[in-house]
DOFILUM-104947 format. One record per residue (C-alpha): residue in one letter; residue number from 1; x, y, z. Coordinates in Angstrom, 2 decimals, padded with zeros to 5 digits. Example, Ala and Ser with C-alpha at 12.3 -4.5 7.8 and 13.67 -1.06 7.14 Angstrom:
REM DOFILUM-104947
- A, 1, 012.30, -004.50, 007.80
- S, 2, 013.67, -001.06, 007.14
REM end
This chain:
REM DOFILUM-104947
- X, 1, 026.53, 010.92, -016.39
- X, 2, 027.79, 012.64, -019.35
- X, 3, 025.72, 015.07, -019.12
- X, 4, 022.74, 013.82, -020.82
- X, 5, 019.18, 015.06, -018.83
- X, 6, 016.67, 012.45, -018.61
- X, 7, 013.77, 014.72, -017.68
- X, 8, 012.30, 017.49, -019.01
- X, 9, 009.86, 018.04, -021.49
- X, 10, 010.94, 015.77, -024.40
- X, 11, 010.62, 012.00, -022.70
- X, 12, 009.30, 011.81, -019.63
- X, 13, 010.45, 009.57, -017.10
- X, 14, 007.95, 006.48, -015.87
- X, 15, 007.20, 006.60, -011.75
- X, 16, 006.28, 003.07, -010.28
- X, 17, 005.42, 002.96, -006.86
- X, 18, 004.87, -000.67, -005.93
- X, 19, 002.42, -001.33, -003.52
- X, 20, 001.40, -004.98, -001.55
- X, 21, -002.22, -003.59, -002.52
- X, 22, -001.97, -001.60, -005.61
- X, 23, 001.38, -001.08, -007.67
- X, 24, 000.46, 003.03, -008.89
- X, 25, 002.46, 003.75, -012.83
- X, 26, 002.69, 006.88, -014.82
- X, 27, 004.15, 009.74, -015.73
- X, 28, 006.93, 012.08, -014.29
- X, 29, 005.11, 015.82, -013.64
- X, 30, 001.82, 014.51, -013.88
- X, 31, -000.57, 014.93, -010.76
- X, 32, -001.99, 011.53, -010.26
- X, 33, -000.78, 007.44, -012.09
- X, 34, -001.94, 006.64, -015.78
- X, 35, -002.85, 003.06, -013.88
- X, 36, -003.50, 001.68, -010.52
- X, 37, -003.36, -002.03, -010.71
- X, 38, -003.60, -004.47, -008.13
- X, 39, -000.18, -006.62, -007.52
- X, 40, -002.03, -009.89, -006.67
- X, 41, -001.67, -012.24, -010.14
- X, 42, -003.42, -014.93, -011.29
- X, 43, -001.37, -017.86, -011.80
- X, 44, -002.51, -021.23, -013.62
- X, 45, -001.26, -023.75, -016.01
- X, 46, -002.29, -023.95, -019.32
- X, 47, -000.94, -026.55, -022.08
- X, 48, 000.89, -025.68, -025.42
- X, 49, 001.14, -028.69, -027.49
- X, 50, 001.23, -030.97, -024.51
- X, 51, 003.36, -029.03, -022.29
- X, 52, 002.66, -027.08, -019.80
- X, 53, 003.11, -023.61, -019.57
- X, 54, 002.66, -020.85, -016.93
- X, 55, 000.41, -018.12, -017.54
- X, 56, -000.42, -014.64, -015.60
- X, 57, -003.98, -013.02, -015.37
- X, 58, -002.67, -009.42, -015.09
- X, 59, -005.19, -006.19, -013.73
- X, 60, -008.20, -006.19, -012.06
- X, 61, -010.58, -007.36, -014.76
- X, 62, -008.00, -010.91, -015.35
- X, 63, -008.02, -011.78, -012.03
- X, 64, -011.87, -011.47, -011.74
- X, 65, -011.96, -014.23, -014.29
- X, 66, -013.52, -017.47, -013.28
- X, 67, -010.75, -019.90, -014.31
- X, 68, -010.37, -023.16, -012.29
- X, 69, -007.57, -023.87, -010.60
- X, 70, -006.22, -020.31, -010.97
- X, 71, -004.41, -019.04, -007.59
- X, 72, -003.72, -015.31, -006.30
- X, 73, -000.65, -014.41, -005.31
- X, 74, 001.80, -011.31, -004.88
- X, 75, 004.94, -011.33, -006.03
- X, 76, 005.85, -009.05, -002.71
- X, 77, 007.07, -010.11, 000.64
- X, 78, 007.86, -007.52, 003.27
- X, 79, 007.96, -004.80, 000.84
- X, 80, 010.58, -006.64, -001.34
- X, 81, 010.22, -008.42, -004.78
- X, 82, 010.19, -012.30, -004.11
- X, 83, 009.09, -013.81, -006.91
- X, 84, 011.06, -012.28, -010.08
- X, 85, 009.41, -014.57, -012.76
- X, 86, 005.63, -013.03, -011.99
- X, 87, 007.59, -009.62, -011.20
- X, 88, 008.70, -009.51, -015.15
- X, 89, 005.28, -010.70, -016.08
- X, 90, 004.16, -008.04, -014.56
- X, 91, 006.28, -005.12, -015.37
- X, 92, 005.34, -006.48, -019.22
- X, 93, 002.43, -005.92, -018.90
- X, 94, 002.53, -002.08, -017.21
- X, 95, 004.87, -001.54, -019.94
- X, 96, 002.79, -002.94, -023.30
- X, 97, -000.91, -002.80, -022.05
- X, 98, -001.12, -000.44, -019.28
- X, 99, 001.47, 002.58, -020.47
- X, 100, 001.78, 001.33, -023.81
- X, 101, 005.37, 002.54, -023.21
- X, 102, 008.99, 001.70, -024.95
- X, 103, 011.19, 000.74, -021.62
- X, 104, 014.43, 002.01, -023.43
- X, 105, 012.98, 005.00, -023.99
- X, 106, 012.00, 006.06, -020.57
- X, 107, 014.43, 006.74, -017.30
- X, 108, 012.91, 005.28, -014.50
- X, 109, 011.99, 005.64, -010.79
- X, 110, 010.91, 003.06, -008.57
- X, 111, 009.90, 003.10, -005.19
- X, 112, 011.58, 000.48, -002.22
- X, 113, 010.68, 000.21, 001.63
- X, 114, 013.20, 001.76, 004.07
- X, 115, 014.30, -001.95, 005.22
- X, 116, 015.21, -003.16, 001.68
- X, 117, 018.22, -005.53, 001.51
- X, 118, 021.24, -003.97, -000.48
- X, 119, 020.84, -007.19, -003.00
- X, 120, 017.45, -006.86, -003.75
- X, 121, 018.52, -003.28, -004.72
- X, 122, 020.59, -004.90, -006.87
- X, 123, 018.65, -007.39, -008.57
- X, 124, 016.14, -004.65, -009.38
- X, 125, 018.97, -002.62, -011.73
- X, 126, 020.04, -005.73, -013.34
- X, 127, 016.32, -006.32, -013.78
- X, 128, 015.56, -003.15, -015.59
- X, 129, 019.45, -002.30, -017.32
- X, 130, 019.43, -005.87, -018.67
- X, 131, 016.08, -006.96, -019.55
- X, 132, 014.56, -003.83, -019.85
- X, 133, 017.38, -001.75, -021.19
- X, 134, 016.56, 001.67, -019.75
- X, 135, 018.21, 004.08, -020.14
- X, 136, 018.41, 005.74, -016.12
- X, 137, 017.12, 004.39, -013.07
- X, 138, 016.76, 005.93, -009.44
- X, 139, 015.62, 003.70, -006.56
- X, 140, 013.94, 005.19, -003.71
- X, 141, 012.76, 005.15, -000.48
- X, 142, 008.73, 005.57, -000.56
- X, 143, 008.91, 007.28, 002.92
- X, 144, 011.11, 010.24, 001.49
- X, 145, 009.26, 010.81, -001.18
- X, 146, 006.13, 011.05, 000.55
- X, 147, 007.99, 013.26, 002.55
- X, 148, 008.62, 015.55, -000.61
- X, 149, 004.95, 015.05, -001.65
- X, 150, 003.96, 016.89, 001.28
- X, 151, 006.86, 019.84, 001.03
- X, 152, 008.44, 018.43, 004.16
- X, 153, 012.21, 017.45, 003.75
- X, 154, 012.71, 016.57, 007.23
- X, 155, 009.53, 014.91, 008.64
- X, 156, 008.47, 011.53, 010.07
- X, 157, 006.28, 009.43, 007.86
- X, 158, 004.06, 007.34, 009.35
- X, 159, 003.05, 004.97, 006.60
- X, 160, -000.03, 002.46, 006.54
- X, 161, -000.51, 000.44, 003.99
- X, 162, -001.84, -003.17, 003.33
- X, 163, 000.27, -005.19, 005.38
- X, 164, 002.08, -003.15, 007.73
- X, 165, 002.23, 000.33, 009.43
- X, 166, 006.11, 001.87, 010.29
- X, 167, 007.13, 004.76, 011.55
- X, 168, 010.16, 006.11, 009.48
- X, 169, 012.31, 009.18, 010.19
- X, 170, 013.62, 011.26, 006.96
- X, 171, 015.90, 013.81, 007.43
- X, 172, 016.95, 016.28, 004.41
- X, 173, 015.52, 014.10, 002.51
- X, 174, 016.96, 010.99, 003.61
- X, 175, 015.82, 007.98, 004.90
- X, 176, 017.40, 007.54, 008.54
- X, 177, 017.45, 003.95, 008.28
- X, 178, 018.31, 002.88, 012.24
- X, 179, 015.62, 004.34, 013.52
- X, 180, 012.65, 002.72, 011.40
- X, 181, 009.97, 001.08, 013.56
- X, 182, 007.19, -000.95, 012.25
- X, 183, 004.37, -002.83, 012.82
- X, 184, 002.76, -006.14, 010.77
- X, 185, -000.52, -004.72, 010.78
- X, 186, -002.60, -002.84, 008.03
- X, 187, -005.42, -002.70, 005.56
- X, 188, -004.93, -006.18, 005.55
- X, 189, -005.38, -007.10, 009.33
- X, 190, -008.36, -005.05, 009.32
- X, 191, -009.98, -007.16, 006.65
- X, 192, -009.23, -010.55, 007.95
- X, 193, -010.74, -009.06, 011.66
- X, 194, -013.86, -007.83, 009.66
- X, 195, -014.35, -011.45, 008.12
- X, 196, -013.39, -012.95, 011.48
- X, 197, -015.84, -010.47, 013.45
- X, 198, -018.84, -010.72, 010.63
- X, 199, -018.02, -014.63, 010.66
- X, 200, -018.93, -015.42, 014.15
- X, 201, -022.07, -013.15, 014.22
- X, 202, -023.74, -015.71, 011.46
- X, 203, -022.73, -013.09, 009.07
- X, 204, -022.66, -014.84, 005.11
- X, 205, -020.26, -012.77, 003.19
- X, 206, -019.88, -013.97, -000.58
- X, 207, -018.36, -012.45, -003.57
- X, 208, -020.95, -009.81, -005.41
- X, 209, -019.94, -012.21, -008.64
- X, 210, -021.54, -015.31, -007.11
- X, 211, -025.15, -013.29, -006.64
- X, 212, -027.92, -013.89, -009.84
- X, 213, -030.63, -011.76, -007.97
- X, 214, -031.39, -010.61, -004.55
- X, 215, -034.92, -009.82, -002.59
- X, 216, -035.47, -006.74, -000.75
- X, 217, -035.63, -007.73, 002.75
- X, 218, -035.87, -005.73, 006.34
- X, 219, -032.94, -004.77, 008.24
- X, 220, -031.09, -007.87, 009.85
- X, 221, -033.85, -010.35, 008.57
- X, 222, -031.92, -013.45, 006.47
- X, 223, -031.18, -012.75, 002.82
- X, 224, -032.84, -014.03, 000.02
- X, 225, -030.95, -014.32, -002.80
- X, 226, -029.87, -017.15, -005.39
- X, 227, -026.82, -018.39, -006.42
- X, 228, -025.27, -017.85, -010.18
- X, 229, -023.76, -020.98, -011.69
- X, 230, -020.18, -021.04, -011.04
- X, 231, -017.43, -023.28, -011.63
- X, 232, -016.21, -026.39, -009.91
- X, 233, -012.24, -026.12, -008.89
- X, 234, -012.23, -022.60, -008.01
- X, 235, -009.34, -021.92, -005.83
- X, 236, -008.99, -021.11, -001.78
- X, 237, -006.85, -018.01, -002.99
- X, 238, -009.15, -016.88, -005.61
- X, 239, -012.22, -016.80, -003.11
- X, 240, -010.35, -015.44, -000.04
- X, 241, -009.27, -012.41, -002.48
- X, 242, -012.92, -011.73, -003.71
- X, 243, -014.16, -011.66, -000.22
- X, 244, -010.92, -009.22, 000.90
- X, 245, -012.58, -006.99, -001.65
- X, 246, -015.94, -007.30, 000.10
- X, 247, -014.07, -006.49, 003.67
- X, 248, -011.78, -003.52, 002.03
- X, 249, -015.38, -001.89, 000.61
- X, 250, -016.88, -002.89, 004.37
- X, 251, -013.75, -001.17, 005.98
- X, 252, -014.15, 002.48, 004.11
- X, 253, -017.83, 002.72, 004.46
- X, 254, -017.95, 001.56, 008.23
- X, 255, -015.72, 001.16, 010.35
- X, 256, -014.07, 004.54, 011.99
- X, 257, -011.34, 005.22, 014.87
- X, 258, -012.62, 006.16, 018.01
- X, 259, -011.07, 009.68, 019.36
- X, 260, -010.34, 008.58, 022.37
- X, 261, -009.34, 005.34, 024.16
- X, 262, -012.25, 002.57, 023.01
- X, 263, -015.22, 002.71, 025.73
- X, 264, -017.97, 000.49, 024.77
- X, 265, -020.55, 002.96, 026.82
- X, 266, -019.37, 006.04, 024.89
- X, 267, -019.54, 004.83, 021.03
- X, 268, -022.91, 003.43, 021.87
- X, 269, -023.75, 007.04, 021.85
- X, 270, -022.44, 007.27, 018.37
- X, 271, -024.53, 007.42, 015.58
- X, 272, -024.71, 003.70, 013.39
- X, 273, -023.73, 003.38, 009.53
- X, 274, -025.91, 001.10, 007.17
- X, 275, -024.42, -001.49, 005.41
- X, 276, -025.48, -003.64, 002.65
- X, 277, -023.62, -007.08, 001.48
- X, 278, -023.43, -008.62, -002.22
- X, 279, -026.51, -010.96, -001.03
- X, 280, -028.75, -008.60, 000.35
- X, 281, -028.07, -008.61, 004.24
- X, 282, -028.14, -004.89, 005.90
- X, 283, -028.25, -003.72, 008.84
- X, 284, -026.66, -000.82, 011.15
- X, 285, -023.49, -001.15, 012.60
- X, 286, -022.73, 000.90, 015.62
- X, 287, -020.59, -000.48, 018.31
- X, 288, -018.45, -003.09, 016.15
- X, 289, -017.49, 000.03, 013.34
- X, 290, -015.14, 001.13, 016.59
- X, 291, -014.06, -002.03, 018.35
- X, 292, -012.87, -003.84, 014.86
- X, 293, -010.20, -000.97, 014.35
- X, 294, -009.07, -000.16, 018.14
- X, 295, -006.22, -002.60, 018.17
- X, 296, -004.43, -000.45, 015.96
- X, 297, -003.79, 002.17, 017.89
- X, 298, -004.37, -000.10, 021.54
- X, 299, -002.87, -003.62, 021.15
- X, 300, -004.33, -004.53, 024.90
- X, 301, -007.68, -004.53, 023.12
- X, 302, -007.07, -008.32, 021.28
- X, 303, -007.71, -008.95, 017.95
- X, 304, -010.20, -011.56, 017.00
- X, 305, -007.54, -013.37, 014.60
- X, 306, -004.11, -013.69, 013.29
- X, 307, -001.76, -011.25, 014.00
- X, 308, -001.78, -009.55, 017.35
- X, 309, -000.56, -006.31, 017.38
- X, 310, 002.45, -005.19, 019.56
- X, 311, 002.86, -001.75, 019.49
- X, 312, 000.32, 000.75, 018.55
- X, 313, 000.46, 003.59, 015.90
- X, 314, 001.31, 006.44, 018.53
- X, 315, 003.98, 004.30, 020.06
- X, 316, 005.63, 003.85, 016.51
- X, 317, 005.71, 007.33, 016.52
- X, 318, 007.13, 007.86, 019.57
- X, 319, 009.82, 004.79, 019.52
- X, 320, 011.19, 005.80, 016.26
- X, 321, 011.61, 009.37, 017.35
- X, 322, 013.18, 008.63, 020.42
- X, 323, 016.09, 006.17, 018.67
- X, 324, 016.70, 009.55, 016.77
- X, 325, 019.44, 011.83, 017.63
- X, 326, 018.29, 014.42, 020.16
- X, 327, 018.61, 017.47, 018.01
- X, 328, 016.67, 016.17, 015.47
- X, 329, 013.72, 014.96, 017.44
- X, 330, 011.48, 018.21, 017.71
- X, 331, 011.97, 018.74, 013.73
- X, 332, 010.09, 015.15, 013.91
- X, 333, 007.24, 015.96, 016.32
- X, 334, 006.73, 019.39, 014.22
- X, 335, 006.26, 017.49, 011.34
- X, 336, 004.17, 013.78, 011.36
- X, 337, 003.31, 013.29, 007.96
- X, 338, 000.26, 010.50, 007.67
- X, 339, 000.18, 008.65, 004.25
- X, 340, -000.63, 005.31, 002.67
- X, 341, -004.40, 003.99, 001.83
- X, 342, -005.09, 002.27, 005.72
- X, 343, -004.33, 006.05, 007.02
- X, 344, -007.32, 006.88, 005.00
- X, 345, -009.62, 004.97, 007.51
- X, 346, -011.85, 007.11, 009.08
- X, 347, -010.90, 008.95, 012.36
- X, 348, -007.26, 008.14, 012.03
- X, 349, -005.57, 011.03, 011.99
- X, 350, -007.61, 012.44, 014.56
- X, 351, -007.20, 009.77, 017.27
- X, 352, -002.75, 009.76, 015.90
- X, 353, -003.05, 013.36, 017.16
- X, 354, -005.19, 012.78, 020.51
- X, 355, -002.31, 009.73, 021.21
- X, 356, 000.57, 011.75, 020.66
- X, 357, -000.26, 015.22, 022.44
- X, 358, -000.40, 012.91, 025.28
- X, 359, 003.22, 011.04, 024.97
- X, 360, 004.84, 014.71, 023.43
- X, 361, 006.92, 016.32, 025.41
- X, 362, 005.80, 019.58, 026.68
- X, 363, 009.08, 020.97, 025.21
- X, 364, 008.01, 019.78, 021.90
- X, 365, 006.01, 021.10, 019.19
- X, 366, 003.31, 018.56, 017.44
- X, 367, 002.13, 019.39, 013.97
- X, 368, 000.27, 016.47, 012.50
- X, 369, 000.86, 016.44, 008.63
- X, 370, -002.35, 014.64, 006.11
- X, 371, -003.44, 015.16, 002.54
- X, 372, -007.20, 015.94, 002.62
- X, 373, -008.21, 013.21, 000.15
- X, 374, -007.54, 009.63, 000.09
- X, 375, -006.24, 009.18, -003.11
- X, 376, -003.63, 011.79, -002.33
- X, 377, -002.27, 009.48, 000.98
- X, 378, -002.82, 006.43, -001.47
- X, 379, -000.47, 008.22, -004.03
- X, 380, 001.46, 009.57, -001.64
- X, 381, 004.50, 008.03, -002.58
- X, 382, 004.49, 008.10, -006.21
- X, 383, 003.25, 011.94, -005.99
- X, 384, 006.53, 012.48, -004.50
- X, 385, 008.45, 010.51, -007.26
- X, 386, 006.51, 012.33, -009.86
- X, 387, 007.77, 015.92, -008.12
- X, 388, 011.26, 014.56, -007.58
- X, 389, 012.31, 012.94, -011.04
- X, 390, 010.74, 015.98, -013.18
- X, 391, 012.99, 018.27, -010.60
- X, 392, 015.94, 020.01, -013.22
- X, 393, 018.25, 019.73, -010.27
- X, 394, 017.59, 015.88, -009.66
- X, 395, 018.42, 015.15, -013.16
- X, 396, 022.18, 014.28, -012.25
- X, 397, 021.17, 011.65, -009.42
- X, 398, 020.16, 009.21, -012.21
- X, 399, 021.91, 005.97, -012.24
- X, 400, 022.28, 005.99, -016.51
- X, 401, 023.37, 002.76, -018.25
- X, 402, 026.82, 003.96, -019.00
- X, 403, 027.32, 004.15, -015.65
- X, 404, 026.13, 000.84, -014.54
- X, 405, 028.21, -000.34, -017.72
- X, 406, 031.24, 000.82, -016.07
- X, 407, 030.83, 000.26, -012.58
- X, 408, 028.23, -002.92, -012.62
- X, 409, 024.81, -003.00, -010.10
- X, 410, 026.65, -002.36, -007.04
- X, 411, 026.60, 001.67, -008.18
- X, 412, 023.25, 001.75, -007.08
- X, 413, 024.11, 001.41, -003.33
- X, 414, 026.38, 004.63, -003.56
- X, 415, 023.84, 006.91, -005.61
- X, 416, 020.77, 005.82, -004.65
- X, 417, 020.61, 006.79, -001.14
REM end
């Protein structure tokens, strides 16, 4: 790398941990990202001079923005970059408006799921060497670095995000690739079984942008609110995200894992949480803050909608640990590291912990692994990337551009492992 060092305390090098909710930027060494903005874009067509032209509402204000015609949509597919056009868009606008950052100036590390494809890898350095011209990358798995995050270099993360939960073995700091499990359900599920479950009770749920003024009503009577003026043309996409936001604020205040197996007679025992909607609804919810959630961690339950869960979050656990080698396996049990923003949901760790002491071995040790806060398992990853890339001894693992120069984008594959 001819020995140039990348980190230190003269540029620091950018962190981007990209997220299907949130994509989290900032700086190497620092505790917590400069920006958390959401990946979902706004994409309509404008005209310059008669011809049409493309253009991105970037951050959470933009997309807020009543503009007919204007659709959501991610630029991520299982974990991967699909769309490169709104990816670039995107990146600009971290770079100039969010960072306020010169790319060449700045090494960088990005985060990738365990199950990336080697070309994707690929495109992403000839992304950010080319366009970008920076001066070092490092790709890396988000599992081992919020493995690292949490001081535990052998562990096995179990990661819930938006749109999926996996089990994922790391071992010395690597990613153990064949024996990755995971599941296509998340924060995501949960919101659409929310809607689903509100939906059939009579439930309205509307964007808090679409309320003028509400009415103090009793608990559970109808709402009486009126309706602000919006505009005609306003997309499917645009309204389904508002009211995700709705369900994702519903999810964090309410609902909450039951310890043990769902049983309709104990949680009626539990104690209710009030809830208020945009237009003035409220009422307690006691019974449905348990039932929504259960398929998570017990498929056999049924979800209202959608996807329909196939393995549960303690059998990702133990799957994944029992496709690792044998000697390895009780270094996994003693350390389950929880992370990503779904694990945040209340009673989760708890009821991973009740479900595993029961499938663990007796020979086995079980140490259950969580940050205390949620933005820590939210930042999980990048916390980890921040630690790693500000490390004096990681300094030759970057991928610089002299390198890539010489050798072209398939260097990545060999030194980002």
């Amino acid at each position: 790398m001819s020995g140039a060092v990348y980190g230190g305390d003269e540029v620091g090098a950018l962190v981007f941990d990209i997220g299907h909710n949130t994509v989290r930027a900032g700086y190497a060494g620092e505790d917590s990202p400069k920006v958390d903005i959401p990946s979902t874009i706004g994409v309509w067509l404008d005209s310059d001079e008669d011809i049409p032209v493309t253009r991105y509402n970037i951050g959470l204000l933009a997309i807020h923005v009543w503009r007919p015609g204007m659709e959501l949509s991610s630029f991520l597919k299982e974990g991967m970059v699909e769309n490169w056009d709104m990816f670039e868009n995107f990146l600009d606008y971290i770079y100039n408006q969010a960072l306020r950052a010169i790319p060449k100036d700045h090494p960088i590390l990005l985060t990738e799921p365990p199950w990336i494809t080697p070309v994707k890898r690929e495109e992403m350095a000839e992304l950010m060497f080319e366009k970008y011209g920076v001066p070092a990358l490092y790709l890396a798995k988000n599992a081992s670095l919020a493995a690292f995050a949490n001081g535990r270099p052998t562990c096995l993360v179990v990661d819930s995000g938006a749109t999926h939960t996996s089990a994922v073995p790391v071992h010395d700091g690597y990613v153990l690739t064949q024996a990755v499990v995971k599941s296509p359900v998340g924060g995501d599920y949960l919101s659409a079984q929310s809607r689903s479950h509100l939906t059939d009770r009579g439930i309205e749920i509307v964007p808090p942008s679409f309320v003028a003024g509400k009415e103090v009503v009793k608990p559970e009577e109808a709402p009486i609110w009126k309706k602000r003026m919006v505009p005609l043309h306003l997309t499917e996409s645009w309204y389904n995200y508002m009211i995700k936001e709705v369900m994702q604020d519903f999810q964090a205040t309410v609902l909450q894992v039951s310890d043990v197996s769902y049983d309709e007679e104990i949680v009626k025992t539990m104690p209710a949480n009030h809830y208020e909607f945009p237009n003035g609804y409220h009422r307690d919810f006691g019974v449905e803050r348990f039932k929504i959630p259960e398929p998570l961690f017990n498929p056999t339950t049924g979800a209202k909608a959608g996807i329909q869960p196939i393995l549960g979050v303690g059998s990702l656990v133990t799957t994944s640990v029992g496709m690792c080698d044998i000697d390895i396996r009780p270094a996994m049990y003693g350390s389950v590291v929880v992370t990503g923003g779904n694990s945040s949901l209340q009673g989760f760790t708890e009821r991973l912990n009740r479900d595993l002491a029961a499938k663990t071995p007796p020979s086995m040790r079980l140490k259950i692994i969580s940050a205390p806060g949620a933005s820590e398992r939210r930042f999980g990853a990048w916390t980890g990337g921040s630690i790693l890339s500000s490390l004096g001894s990681f300094q030759q693992l970057w991928v610089s551009k002299q390198e890539y120069d010489e050798s072209g984008k398939i260097i990545v594959q060999s030194k980002c492992l």
